[in-house]
C-alpha positions in Angstrom: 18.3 -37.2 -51.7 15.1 -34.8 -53.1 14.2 -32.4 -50.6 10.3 -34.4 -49.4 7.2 -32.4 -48.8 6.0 -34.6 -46.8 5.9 -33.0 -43.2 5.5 -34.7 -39.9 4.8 -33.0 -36.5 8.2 -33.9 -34.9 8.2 -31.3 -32.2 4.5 -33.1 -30.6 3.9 -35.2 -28.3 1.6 -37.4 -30.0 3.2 -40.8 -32.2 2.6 -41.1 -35.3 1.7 -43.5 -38.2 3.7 -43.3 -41.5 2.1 -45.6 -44.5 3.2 -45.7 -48.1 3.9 -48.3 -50.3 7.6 -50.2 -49.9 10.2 -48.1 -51.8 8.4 -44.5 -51.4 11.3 -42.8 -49.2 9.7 -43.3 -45.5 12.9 -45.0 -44.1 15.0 -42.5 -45.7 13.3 -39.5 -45.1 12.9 -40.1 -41.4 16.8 -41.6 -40.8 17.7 -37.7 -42.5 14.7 -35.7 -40.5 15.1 -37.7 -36.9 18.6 -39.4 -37.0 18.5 -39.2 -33.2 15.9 -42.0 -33.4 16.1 -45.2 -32.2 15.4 -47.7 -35.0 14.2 -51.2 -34.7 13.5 -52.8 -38.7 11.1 -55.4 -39.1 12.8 -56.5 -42.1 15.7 -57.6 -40.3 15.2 -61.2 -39.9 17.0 -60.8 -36.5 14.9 -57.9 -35.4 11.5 -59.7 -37.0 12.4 -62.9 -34.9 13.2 -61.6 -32.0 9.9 -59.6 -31.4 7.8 -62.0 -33.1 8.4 -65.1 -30.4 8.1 -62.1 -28.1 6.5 -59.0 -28.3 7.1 -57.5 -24.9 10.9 -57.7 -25.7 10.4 -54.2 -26.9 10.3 -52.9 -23.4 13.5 -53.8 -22.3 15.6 -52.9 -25.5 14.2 -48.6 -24.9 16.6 -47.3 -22.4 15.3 -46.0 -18.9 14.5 -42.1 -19.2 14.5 -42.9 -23.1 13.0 -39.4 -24.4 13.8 -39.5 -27.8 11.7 -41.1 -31.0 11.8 -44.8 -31.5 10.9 -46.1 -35.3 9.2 -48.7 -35.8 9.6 -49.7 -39.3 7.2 -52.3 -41.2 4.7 -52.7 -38.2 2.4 -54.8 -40.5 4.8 -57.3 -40.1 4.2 -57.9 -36.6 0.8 -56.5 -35.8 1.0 -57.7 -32.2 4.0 -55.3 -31.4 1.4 -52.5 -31.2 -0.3 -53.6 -28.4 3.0 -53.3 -26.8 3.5 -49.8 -28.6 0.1 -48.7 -27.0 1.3 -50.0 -23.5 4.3 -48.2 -23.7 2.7 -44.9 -24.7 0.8 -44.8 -22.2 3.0 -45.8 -19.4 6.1 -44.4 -20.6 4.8 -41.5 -22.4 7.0 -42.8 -25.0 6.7 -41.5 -28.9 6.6 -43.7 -31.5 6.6 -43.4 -35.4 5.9 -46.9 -37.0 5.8 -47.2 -40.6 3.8 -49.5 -43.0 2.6 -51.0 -46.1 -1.5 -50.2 -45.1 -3.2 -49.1 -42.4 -5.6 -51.3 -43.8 -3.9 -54.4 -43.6 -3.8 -54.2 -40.0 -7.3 -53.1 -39.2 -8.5 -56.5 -41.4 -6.0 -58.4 -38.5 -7.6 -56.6 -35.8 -5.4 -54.1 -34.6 -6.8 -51.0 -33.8 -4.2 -48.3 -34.8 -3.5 -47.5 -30.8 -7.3 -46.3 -30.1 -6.9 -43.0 -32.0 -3.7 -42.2 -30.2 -1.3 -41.9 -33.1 -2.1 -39.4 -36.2 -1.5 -40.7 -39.7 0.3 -39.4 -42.3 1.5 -41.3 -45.9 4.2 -40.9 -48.0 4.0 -41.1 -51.7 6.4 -41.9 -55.2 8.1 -38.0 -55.7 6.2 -35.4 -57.2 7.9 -32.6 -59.9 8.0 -30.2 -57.5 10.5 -32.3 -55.2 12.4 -33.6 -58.2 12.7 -30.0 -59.7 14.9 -29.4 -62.5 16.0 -33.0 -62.9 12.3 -33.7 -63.6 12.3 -35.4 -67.2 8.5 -35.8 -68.6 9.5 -39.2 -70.3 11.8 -40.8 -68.1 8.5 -40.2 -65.8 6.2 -41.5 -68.1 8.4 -44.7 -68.5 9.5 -45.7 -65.0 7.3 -43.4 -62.7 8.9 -41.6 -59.3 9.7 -44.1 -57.0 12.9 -42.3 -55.9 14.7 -45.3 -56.9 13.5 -45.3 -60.4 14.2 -41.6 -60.9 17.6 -42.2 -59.7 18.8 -45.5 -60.5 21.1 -46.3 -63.3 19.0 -49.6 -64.5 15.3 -48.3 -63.6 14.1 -51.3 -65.8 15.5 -53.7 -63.7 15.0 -52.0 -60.4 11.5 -52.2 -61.4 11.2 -56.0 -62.1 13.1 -56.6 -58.6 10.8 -54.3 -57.1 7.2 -56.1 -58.3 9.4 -59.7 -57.4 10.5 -58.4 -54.3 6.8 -57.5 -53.9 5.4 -60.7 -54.1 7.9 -62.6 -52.1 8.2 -60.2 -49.2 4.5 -58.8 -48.5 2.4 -61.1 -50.5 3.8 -64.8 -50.1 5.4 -64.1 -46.6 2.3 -62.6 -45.0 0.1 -65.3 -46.2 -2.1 -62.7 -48.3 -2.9 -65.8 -50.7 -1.2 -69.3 -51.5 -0.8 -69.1 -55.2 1.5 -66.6 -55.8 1.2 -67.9 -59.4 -2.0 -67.1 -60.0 -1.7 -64.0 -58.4 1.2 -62.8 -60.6 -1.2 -63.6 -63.7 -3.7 -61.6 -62.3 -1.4 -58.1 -61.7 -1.1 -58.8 -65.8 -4.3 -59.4 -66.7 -4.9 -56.1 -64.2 -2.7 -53.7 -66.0 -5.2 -54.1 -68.7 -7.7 -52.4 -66.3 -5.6 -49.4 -65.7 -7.3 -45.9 -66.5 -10.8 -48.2 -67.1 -13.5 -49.1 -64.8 -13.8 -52.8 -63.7 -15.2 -55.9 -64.9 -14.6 -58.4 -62.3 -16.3 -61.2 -63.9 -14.5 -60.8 -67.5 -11.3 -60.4 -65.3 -12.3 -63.9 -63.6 -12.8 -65.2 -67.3 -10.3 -64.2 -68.6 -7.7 -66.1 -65.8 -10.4 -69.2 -65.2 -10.9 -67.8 -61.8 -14.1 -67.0 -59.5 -15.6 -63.1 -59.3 -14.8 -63.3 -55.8 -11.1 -64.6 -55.7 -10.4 -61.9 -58.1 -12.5 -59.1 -55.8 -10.1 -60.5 -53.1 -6.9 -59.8 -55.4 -8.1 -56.2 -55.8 -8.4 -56.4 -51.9 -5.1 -57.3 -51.2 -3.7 -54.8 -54.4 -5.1 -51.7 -52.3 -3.8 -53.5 -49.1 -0.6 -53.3 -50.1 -1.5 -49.4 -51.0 -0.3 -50.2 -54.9 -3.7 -49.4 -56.5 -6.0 -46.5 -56.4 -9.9 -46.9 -57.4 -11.5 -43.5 -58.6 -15.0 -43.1 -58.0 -17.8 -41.7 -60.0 -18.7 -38.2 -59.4 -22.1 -38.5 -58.9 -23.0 -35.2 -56.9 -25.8 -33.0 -58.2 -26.1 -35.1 -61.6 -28.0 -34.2 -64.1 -27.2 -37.0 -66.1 -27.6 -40.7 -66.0 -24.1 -41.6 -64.4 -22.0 -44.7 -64.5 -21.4 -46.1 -61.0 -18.3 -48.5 -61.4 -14.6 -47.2 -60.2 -12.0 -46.8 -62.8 -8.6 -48.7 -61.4 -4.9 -47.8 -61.4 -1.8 -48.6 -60.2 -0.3 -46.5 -57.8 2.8 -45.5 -59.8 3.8 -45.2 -63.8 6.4 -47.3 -63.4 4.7 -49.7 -61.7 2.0 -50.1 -64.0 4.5 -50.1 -67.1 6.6 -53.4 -65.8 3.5 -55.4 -65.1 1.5 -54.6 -68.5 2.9 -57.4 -70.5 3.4 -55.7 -74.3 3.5 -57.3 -77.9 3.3 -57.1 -81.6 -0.6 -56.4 -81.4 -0.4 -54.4 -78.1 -1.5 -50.4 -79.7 1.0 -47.8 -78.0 -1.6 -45.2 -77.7 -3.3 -47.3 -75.2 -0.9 -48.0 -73.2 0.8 -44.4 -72.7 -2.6 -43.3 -72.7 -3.3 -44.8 -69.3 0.4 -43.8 -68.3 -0.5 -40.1 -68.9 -3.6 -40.3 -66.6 -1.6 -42.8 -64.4 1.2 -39.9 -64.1 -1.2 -37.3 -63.2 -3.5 -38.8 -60.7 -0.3 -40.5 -58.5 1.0 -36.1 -58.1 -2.7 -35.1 -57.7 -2.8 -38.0 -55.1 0.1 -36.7 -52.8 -0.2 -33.0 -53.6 -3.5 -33.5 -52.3 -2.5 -35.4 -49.1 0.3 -33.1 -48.5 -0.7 -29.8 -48.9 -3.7 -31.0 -46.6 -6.7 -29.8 -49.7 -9.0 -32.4 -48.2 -10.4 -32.7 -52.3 -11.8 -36.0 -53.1 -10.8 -37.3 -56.3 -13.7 -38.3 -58.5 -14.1 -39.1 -62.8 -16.8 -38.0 -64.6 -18.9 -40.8 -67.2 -22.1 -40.7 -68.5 -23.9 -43.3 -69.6 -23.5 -42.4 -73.1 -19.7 -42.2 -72.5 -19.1 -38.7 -72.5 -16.3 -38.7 -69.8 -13.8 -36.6 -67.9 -10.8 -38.0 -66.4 -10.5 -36.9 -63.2 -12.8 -34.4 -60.9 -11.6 -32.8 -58.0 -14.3 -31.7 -55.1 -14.0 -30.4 -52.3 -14.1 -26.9 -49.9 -12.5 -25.3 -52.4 -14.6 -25.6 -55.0 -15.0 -28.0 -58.3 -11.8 -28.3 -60.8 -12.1 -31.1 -63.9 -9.2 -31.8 -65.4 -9.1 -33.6 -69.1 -5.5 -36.1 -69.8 -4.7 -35.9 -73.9 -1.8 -37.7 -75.6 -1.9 -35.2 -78.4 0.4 -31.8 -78.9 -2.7 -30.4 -80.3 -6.2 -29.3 -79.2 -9.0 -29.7 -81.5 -13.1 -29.0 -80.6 -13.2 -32.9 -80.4 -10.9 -32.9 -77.3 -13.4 -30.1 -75.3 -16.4 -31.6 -75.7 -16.9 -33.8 -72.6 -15.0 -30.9 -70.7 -18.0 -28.7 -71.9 -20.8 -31.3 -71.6 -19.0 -31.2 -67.7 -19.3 -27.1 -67.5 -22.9 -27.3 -68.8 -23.7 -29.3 -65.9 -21.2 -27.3 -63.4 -21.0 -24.3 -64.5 -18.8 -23.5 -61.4 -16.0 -25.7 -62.3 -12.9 -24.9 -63.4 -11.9 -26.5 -66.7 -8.3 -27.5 -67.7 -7.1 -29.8 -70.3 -3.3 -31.6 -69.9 -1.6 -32.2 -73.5 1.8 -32.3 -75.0 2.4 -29.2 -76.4 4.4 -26.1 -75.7 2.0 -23.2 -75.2 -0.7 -22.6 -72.9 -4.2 -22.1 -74.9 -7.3 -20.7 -74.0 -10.5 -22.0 -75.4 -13.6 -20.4 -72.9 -14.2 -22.3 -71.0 -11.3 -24.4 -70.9 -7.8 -23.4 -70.4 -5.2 -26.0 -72.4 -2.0 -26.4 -70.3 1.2 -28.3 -71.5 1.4 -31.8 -69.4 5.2 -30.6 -67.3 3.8 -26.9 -67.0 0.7 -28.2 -65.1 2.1 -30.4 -63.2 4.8 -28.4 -61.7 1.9 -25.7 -61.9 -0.4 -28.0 -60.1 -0.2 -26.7 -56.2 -1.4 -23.3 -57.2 -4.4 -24.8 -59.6 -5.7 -26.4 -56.8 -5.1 -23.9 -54.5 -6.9 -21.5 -56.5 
């Protein structure tokens, strides 16, 4: 098991809320950091069915005097167990950590995360920092960091099982929508979307289906915490701006086993978007666990200059440029420049494939693995 950097204030007295998408580490990490706990699975059809006909069960199963954790895991599954959790806290002074698929989720069905009396935290895919010298650039590139992925012997198939598993369990089972069909169409016709801003209504074209239904399919995608949207950085423009998000899927991997490929599908594309993909999902967690507090922004003008990703935040303005290309010509600095012209307090980088760092004033040309091992201390500063 990869050393996490996630870190989780184990020694308070305050419970906690631990999100991430299924297959991210969290039951792992915390039956390796708090094995003292006492665990109760909500994916265990014995332990689902047992506080699902009655939630207040959960008093009588905590022994007396009980001073240790207690793990909740999958809370979404029963959001009426937290009111239970909230009564317990306060009149047990008991400490919880429950974990889940979205925070979300369970505010749409009402919950209200225990009034403010849990702090959240979120666990992502690994980073290269946590993988360290087993870090392989293409294996990443191919079937993302989901821990299983890195480390399974099939990732292919893990993959598959994992989208199927997915559908059935979260999807299907929590009533998110009835056609699971159409839904499965639309996570293909979706991966076209990746790295690109969205058209709902040529999405709902192109799978016969209503702007809305498809809005409420991105819904449930960033319900389930397996899509980021990346706004436009709009601060201070200068410049006539786009104002549509550009969509991803949360993980490489991910986004590889759902694009459906062909004889006419163009390779560039695709590991175009896995590049960015790659990059945002580290900037993501590094972000979250290093506590930066940078919002994550792209930058697109209306005459399409753009830069992939824009970071913002107390620490100042970094833009950083994805290229599938081992070398750097003028053509690949210009929207980083046009960006520079406008901030000229930004820091410039752009990501490729080659070996050596270059330096081009403004911009600074890092190879892809260097930065992103590299990629605590850029932000940083």
């Amino acid at each position: 098991m990869y050393d996490r950097m996630l870190t989780l204030p184990l020694d308070g007295n305050s419970s906690i809320f631990l999100f991430g998408p299924r297959g991210t580490g969290k039951t792992s990490w915390l039956r390796t950091n708090v094995p003292e706990a006492l665990y109760f699975d909500l994916l265990d059809f014995t332990t689902y069915n047992s506080f699902a006909t009655n939630p207040g069960r959960l008093a009588y199963v905590i022994p007396p005097n009980y001073t240790n954790w207690i793990v909740i895991d999958e809370v979404q599954r029963i959001p009426e167990l937290l009111n239970e959790v909230h009564r317990l806290i306060e009149e047990r002074k008991l400490r919880f950590i429950l974990t889940g698929s979205s925070a979300r989720s369970l505010r749409k069905k009402g919950v209200n995360l225990l009034a403010g009396r849990a702090l959240k935290y979120n666990m992502y895919p690994l980073v290269a920092q946590e993988i360290g010298d087993d870090f392989n650039l293409e294996h990443a590139l191919t079937y993302g960091l989901l821990p299983s992925a890195v480390t399974h012997t099939d990732p292919k198939k893990y993959l598959e099982s994992y989208v199927q598993t997915y559908l059935r369990e979260e999807v299907l089972q929590e009533g998110l929508t009835r056609n699971v069909g159409a839904f499965s169409r639309f996570l293909e016709v979706a991966s076209f979307s990746q790295a690109n801003t969205l058209n709902l209504s040529e999405i709902g074209r192109e799978l016969g289906l209503g702007r809305l239904v498809v809005s409420t399919y991105f819904e449930i995608l960033e319900d389930l915490l397996l899509s980021i949207r990346v706004p436009s950085f709009t601060h201070r423009a200068k410049r006539k701006m786009v104002a549509q998000s550009k969509f991803y899927f949360f993980d490489t991997g991910v986004y590889r086993i759902v694009r459906p490929t062909g004889p006419l599908d163009v390779g560039s594309e695709i590991d175009g978007a896995a590049l960015e993909t790659l990059f945002l999902q580290s900037l993501t967690a590094l972000n979250d666990y290093l506590r930066l507090d940078y919002k994550i922004y792209f930058w697109r003008t209306s005459t399409g200059i753009e830069v992939d990703f824009v970071v913002y935040g107390p620490r100042g303005i970094i833009a950083f440029e994805i290229k599938r290309s081992s070398h750097i010509t003028s053509k690949h600095l210009k929207s980083l420049r046009e960006f520079g012209k406008d901030y000229p307090e930004a820091k410039l980088y752009i990501l490729f494939l080659g070996k050596y760092t270059e330096y081009h004033d403004p911009v600074t040309a890092l190879p892809l693995q260097e930065a992103l091992f590299a990629l605590p201390e850029l932000l940083e500063g």
